[in-house]
N, C-alpha and C positions, 0 to 999 in steps of 0.2 A: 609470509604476510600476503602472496601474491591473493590465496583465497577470499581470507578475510576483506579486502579489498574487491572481489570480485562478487560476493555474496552480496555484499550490504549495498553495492549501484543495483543490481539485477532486483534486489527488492524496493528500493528505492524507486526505482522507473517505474516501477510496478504498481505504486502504492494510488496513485489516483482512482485510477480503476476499480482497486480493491474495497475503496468505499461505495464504489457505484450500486458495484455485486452485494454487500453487504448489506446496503440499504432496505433491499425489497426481497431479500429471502430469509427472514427468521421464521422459527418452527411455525409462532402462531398463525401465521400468515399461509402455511403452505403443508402443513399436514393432515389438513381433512380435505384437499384436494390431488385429486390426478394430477399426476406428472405433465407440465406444461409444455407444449409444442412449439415451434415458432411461430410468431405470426405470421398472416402474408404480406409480401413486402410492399408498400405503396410508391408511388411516385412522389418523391422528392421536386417542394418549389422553393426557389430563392427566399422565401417568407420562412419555410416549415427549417431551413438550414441555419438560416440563422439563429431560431426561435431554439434548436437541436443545441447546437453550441450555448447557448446562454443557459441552458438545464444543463448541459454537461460543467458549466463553469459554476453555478450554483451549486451543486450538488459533491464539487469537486474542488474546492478555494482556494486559495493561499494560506489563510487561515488553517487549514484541517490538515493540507500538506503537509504544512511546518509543525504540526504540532504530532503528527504522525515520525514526522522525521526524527525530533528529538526525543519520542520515547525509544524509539529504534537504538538509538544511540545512549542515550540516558538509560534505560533499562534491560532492553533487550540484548543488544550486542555485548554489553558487561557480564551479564548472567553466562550466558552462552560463553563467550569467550576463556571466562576464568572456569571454566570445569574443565577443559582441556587440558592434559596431562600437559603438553608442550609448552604453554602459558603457566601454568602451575612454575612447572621449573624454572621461567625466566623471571618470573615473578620473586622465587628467593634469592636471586643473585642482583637481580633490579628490582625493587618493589618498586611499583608506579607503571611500570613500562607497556604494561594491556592498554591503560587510559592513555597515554601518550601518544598510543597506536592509532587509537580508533578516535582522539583528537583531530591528527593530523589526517586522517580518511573523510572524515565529517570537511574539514576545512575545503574538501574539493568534491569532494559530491553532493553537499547539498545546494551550494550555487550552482551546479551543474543539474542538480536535478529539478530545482524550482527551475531555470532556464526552459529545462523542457518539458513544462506544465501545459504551456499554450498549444504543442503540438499532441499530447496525450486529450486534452478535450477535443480535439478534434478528430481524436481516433476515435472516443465515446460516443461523440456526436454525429459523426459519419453511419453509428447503428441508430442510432436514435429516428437518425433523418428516412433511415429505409424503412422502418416498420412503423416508427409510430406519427399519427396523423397532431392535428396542431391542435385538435379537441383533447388528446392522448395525452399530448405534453401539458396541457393546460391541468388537467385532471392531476396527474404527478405533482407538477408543480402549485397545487394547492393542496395536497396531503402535505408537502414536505414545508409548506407555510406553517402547520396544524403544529400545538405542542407537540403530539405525538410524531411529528416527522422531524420536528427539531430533535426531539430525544433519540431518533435512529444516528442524526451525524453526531451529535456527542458521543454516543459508545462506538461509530466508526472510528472518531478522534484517540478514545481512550481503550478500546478493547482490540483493535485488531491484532493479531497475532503473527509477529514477524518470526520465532521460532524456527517453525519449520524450513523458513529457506536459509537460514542462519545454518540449521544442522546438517541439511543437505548439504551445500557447497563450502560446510568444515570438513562432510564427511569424504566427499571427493570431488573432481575438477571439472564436474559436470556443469556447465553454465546456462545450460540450456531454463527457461524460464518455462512453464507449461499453464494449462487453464487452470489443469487441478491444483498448483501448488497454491496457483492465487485463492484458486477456493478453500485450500483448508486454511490458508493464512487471515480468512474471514470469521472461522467458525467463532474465534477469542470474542468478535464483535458480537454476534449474536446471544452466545451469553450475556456478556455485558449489556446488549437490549433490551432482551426478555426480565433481563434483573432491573429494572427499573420502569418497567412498562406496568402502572395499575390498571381496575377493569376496564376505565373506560376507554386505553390507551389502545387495550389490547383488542379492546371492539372495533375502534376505529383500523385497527390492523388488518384484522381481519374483514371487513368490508371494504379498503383501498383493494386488497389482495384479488377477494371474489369480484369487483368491478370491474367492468370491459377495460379501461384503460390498466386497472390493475393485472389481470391476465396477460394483457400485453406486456407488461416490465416484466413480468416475471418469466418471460418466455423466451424473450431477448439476452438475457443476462448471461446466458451461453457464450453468444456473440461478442458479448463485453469484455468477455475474459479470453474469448479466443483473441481478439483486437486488445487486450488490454500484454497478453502475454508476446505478440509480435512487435508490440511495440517496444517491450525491456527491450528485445534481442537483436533490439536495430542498433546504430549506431553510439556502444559502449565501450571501444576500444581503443578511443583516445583519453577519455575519461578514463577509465581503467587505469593505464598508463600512468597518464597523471598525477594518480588517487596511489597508486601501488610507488613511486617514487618520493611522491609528500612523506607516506609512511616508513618509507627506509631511511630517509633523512631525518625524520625525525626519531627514529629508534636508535637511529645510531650518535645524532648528536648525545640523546640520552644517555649513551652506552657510556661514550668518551666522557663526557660530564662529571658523571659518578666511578669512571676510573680516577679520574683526577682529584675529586674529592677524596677518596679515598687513599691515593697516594701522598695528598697532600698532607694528612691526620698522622701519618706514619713517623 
């Protein structure tokens, strides 16, 4: 179980960021343009830092966290987990004991992981504050006022795609968290945006995209994920811990449980 417990924190940490990335790179927005460059970096003022974090906190809430969390857990982790030959078998001898698992895993990572919401906007916001200017953010932050930018965090909410790192660290003990894995664990969103973007949703996309500030987000977003992935890989080893001990206690009280029911019917 040690995996299972170590996949779902590392995505978990992950998950703020992963809406940041998603927000401003769907197709319609970025394939009739060149590939985006960084910007250059500005000077950062106590006004522009602060103004950095409050778009990173917008853009990234409690609200979309939590609700990212538990499809993770609600759909994600179930699908995934029960195809596993190994879960398969413990499944006919305990039926229930997958959901028991990934109960008692949830019970400690996700107050662990909203915990460290405040310090993931400030990893967001740390990019934000070097390249983009306070005209920059103002510009963002009125696209994502717009229907059409409220419709980007809904399908951040509902389509991102935790799969991928579910499958990776079932498939081995690799914990390391990378830029790219956050990116493909975005592509689900994109979908889910473009499917629900009419024309004139997709207009306004595409001219936030081709706009000076918009050229900017899209250029950055590199940087989000590089800072979005150093962030998983900090300090997840007590939690870990934690989260891998809740799940042995609770598989095993289940264990003994349905011995005893069992014994007792006899």
């Amino acid at each position: 179980m040690k995996r299972v417990t170590l996949l779902t924190t590392l995505a978990i940490f992950g998950l703020t960021a992963v809406t940041g990335y998603a927000q401003v790179n769907p197709p319609a927005a970025t394939t009739s343009a060149p590939a985006r460059s960084v910007p250059t970096q500005v000077t950062p003022t106590p006004e522009s830092r602060t103004q950095a974090l409050k778009l990173a906190q917008a853009l990234n809430g409690e609200e979309l966290t939590r609700r990212q969390i538990n499809r993770l857990y609600t759909v994600i982790m179930p699908a995934a987990i029960k195809q596993k030959a190994e879960y398969q078998e413990m499944e006919k001898v305990y039926p229930g004991i997958s959901d028991i698992a990934i109960q008692a895993e949830r019970e400690i990572i996700e107050p662990a992981s909203m915990a460290r919401l405040p310090q993931m906007h400030q990893a967001i916001a740390d990019v934000y504050a070097q390249y983009l200017t306070s005209d920059d953010m103002d510009a963002i932050s009125a696209f994502y006022a717009t229907s059409t930018g409220m419709k980007a965090l809904v399908a951040a909410a509902e389509g991102t795609d935790f799969s991928h790192m579910v499958e990776k660290n079932l498939a081995s003990e690799d914990s390391k968290v990378e830029a790219s894995d956050i990116k493909t664990m975005v592509m689900g969103h994109t979908a889910k945006f473009l499917s629900i973007l009419d024309d004139e949703d997709r207009r306004k996309l595409v001219a936030f995209g081709l706009s000076p500030a918009g050229r900017k987000w899209g250029g950055i977003q590199r940087l989000v994920l590089e800072a979005t992935a150093n962030h998983a890989n900090q300090g997840n080893a007590e939690v870990i811990a934690r989260a891998t001990e809740n799940v042995i206690k609770a598989m095993t009280d289940f264990v003994n449980k349905s011995d005893q029911a069992r014994t007792a019917k006899k």
